[in-house]
C-alpha positions as CSV (number, residue, x, y, z in Angstrom):
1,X,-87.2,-198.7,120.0
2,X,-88.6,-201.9,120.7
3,X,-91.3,-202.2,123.2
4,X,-93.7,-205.1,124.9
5,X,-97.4,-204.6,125.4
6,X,-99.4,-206.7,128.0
7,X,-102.9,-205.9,127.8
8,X,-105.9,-208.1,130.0
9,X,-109.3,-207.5,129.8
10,X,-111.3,-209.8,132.1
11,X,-114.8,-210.0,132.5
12,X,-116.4,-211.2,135.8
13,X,-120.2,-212.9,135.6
14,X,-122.1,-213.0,138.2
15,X,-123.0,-216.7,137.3
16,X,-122.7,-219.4,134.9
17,X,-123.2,-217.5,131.3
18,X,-122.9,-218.7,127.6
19,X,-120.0,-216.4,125.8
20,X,-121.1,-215.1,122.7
21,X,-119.2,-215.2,119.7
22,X,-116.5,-212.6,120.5
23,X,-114.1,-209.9,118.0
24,X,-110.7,-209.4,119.4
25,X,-109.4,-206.3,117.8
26,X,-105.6,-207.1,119.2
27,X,-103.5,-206.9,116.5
28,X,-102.1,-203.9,115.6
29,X,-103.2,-202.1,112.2
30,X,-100.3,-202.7,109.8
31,X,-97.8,-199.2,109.6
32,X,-94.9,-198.6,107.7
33,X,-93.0,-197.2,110.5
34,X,-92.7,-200.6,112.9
35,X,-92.9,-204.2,113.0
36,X,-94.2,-206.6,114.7
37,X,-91.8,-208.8,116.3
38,X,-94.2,-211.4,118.1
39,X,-97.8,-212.1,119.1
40,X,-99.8,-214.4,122.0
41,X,-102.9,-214.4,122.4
42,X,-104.4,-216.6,125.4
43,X,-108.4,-217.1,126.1
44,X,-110.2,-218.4,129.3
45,X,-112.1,-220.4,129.2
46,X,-110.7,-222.3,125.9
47,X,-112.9,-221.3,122.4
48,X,-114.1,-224.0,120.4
49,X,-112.1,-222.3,117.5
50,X,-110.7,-219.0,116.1
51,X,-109.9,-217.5,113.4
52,X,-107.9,-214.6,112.0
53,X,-110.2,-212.1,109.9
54,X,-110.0,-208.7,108.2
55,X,-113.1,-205.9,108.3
56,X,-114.2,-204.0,105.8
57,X,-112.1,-200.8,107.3
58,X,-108.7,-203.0,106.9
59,X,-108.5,-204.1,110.8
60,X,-107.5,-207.3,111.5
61,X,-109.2,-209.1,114.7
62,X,-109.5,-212.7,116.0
63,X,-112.7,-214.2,115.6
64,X,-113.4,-216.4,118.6
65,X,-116.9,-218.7,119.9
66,X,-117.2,-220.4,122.7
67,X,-119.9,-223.8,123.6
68,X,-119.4,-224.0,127.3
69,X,-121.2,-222.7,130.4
70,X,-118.8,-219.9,132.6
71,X,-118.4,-217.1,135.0
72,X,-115.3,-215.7,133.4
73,X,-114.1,-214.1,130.7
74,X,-109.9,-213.6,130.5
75,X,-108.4,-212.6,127.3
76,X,-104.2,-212.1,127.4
77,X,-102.6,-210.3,124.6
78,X,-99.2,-209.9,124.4
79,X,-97.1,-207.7,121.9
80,X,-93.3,-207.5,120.9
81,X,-93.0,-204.6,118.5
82,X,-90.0,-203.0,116.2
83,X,-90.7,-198.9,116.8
84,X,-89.1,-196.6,113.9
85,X,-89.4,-192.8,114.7
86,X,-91.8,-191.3,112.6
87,X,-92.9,-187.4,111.4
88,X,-96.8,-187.1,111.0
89,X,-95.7,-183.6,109.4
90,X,-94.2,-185.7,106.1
91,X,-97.2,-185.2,103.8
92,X,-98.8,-182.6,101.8
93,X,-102.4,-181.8,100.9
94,X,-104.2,-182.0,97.5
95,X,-104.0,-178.1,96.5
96,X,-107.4,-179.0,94.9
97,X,-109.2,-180.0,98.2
98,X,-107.7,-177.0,99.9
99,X,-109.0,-174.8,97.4
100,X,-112.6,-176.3,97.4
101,X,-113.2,-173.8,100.8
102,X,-114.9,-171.2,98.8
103,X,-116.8,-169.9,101.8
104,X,-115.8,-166.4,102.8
105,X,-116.7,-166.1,106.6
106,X,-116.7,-170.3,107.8
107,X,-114.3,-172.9,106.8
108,X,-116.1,-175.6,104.9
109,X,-114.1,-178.3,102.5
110,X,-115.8,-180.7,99.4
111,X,-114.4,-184.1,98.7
112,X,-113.9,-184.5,95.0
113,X,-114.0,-187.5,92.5
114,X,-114.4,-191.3,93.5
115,X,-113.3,-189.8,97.4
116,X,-116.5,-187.9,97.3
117,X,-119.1,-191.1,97.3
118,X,-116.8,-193.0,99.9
119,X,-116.2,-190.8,102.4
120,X,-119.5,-189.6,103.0
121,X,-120.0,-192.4,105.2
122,X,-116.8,-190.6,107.8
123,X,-118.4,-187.1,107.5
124,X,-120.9,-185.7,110.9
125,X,-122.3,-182.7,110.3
126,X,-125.3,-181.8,112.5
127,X,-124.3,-178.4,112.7
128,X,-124.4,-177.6,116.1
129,X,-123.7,-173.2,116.4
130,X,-121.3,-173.9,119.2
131,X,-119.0,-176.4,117.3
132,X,-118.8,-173.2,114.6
133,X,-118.1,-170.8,116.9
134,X,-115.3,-172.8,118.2
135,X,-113.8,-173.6,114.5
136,X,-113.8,-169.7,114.0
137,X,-111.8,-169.1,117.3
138,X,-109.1,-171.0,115.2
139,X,-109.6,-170.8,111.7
140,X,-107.5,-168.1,109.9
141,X,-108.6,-167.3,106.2
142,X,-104.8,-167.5,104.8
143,X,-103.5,-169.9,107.4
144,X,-103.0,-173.5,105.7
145,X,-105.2,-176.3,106.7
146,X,-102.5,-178.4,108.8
147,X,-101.6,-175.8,110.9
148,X,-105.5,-175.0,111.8
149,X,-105.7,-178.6,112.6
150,X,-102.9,-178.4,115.0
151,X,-104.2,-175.2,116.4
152,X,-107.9,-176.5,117.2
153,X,-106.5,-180.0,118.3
154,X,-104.2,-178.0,121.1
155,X,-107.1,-175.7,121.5
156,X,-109.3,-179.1,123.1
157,X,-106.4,-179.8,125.0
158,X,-106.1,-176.8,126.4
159,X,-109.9,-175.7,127.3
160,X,-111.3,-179.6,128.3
161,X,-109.8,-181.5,130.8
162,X,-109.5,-184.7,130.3
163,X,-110.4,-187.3,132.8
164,X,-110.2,-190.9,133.3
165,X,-113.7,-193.0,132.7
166,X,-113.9,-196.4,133.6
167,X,-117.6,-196.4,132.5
168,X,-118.4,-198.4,129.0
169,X,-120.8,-195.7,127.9
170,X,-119.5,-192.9,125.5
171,X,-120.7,-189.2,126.2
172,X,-122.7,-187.5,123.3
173,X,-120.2,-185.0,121.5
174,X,-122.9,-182.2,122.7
175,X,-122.6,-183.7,126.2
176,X,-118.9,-183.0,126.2
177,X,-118.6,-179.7,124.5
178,X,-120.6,-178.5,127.6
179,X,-119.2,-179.9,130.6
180,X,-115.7,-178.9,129.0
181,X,-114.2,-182.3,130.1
182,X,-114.1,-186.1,129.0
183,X,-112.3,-189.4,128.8
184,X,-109.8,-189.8,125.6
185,X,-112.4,-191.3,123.7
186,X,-115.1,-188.5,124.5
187,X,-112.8,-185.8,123.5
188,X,-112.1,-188.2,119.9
189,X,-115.5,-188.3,119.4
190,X,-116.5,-184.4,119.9
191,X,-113.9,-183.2,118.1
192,X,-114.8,-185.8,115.2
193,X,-117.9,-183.9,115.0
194,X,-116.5,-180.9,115.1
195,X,-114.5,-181.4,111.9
196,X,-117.8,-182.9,110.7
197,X,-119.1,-179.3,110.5
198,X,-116.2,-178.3,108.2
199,X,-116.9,-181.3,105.6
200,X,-113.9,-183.4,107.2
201,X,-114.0,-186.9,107.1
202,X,-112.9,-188.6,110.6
203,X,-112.8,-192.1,111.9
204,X,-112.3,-193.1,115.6
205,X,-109.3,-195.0,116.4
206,X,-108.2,-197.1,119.5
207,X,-105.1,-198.5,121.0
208,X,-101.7,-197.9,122.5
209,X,-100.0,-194.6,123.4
210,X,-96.4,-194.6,124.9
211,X,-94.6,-192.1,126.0
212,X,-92.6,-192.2,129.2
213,X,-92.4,-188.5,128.8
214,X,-96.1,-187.7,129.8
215,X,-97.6,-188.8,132.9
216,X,-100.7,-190.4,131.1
217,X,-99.1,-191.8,128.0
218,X,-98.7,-195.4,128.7
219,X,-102.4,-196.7,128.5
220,X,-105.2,-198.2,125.7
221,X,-105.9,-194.9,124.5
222,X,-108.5,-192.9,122.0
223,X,-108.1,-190.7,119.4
224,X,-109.5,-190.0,115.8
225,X,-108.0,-189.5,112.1
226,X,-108.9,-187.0,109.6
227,X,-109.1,-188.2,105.6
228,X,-107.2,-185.2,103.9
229,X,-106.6,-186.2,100.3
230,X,-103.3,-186.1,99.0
231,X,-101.7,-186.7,102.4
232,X,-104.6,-189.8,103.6
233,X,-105.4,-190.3,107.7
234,X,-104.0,-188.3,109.6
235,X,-103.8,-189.3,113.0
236,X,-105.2,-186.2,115.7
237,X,-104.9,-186.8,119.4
238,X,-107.3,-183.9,121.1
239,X,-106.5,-185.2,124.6
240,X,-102.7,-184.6,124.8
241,X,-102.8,-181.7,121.9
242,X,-100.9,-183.7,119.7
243,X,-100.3,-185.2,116.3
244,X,-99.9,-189.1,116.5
245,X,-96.4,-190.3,115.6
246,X,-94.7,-193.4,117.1
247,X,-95.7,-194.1,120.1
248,X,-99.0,-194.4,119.0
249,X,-100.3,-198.0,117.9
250,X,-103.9,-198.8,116.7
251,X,-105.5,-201.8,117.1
252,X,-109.0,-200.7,115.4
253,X,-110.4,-197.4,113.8
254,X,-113.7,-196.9,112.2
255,X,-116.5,-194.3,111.6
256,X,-118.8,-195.4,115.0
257,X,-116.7,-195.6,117.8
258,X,-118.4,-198.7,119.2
259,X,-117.4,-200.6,116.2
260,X,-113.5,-199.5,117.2
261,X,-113.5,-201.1,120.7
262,X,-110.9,-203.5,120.9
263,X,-113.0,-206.2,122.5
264,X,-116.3,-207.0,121.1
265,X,-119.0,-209.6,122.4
266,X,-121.7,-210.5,124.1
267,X,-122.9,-213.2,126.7
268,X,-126.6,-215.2,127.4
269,X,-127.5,-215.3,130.6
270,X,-128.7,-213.6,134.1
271,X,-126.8,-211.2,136.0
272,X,-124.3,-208.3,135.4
273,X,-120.8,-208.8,134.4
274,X,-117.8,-206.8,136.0
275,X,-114.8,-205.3,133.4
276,X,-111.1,-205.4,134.4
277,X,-108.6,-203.8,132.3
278,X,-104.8,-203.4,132.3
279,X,-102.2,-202.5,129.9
280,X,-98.5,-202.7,130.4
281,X,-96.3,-201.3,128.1
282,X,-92.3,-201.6,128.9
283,X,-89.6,-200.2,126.7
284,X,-87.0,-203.1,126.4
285,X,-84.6,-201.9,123.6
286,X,-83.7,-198.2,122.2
């Protein structure tokens, strides 16, 4: 399928500020399953320059700085992309990491080799009873480790309800687990330290989901992967239950969530500032 993406974020200053320099995190992570076709990127008011970078997580973003006094902030991205279907069930798991769960009564898995000094970095575990409590609701001592996954990722979706926040703030993991509800990125970041409490590594991802199928799956969207060797990131969406396939496109993942926001900046000056986003996404070829 192909599809176009509009997305606007435009900030509104109460005055006359200086724009920061400013990370644009608009250009979708490279994946083997699509292409991308075209890109436009259009900035008010004009930057003095820009320039296209890669992070140390692999994310591509536009580096952009400004000079000039303003009270606005409008940043137009526009995407043609070339959609293959894909299965996020194709892989298979080191037999190696699976076995490293030696624990009898609590699920708990141990990284291995050059992976083990990395991904220490993607691992949360502050151990929390609750978050243990809930892993054992799910966890089945001969069931393998993809289908507990998809068990406990359902299981979120069906016990928190998931809201829409237009707030910047993110809840604490703790925070969410107790009202039982949360935006898409909440629910990413809970159940990132959830899996934390088994020894998984997780990183927080955001960007597009489309589905014309579901009511709430055209929108700049939250959701986290999981590090399982053998098989890499898997890609877990706790708000719709689901495992991400192709219609999901990230622009930025990485272990803070904060650091995975799509627009990143700041501005010098009095005054609060006032966030509109929109994201169209429109199916033009099957």
């Amino acid at each position: 399928m192909r599809l176009q993406v509009n997305h606007v974020t435009d900030y509104a200053y109460e005055g006359q500020v200086y724009i920061g320099v400013h990370k644009l995190y608009l250009f979708p992570q490279v994946r083997p399953h699509f292409k991308i076709l075209n890109t436009d990127l259009r900035i008010f008011p004009n930057p003095v320059n820009q320039s296209m970078r890669q992070d140390l997580f692999g994310n591509f973003y536009s580096l952009v700085w400004f000079n000039d006094l303003s009270s606005r902030l409008k940043i137009e991205s526009a995407l043609t992309l070339e959609i293959e279907s894909f299965n996020p069930f194709a892989f298979l798991v080191d037999d190696e990491f699976v076995q490293s769960n030696t624990h009898s009564s609590y699920p708990f898995f141990i990284y291995s080799g050059p992976e083990k000094e990395i991904i220490s970095y993607f691992i949360f575990d502050d151990q929390i009873p609750d978050y243990q409590f809930f892993i054992n609701k799910f966890w089945k001592r001969n069931e393998d480790l993809i289908g507990f996954l998809v068990r406990i990722t359902a299981g979120v979706k069906a016990e928190w309800q998931h809201v829409i926040r237009y707030e910047m703030d993110l809840w604490t993991p703790h925070f969410t687990f107790s009202e039982k509800k949360g935006s898409c990125r909440d629910l990413a970041w809970m159940l990132m330290n959830i899996l934390g409490n088994m020894g998984l590594a997780t990183k927080f991802v955001s960007g597009y989901a489309f589905n014309p199928e579901l009511n709430d799956g055209h929108e700049l969207h939250a959701w986290l992967e999981v590090y399982l060797p053998g098989a890499g990131w898997v890609g877990l969406d706790p708000s719709l239950g689901l495992l991400t396939d192709h219609h999901y496109i990230p622009l930025a993942a990485h272990a803070k969530p904060a650091l995975a926001s799509p627009v990143q900046g700041t501005f010098t000056g009095k005054g609060e500032s006032q966030l509109v986003t929109d994201v169209q996404i429109k199916l033009i070829k099957n």
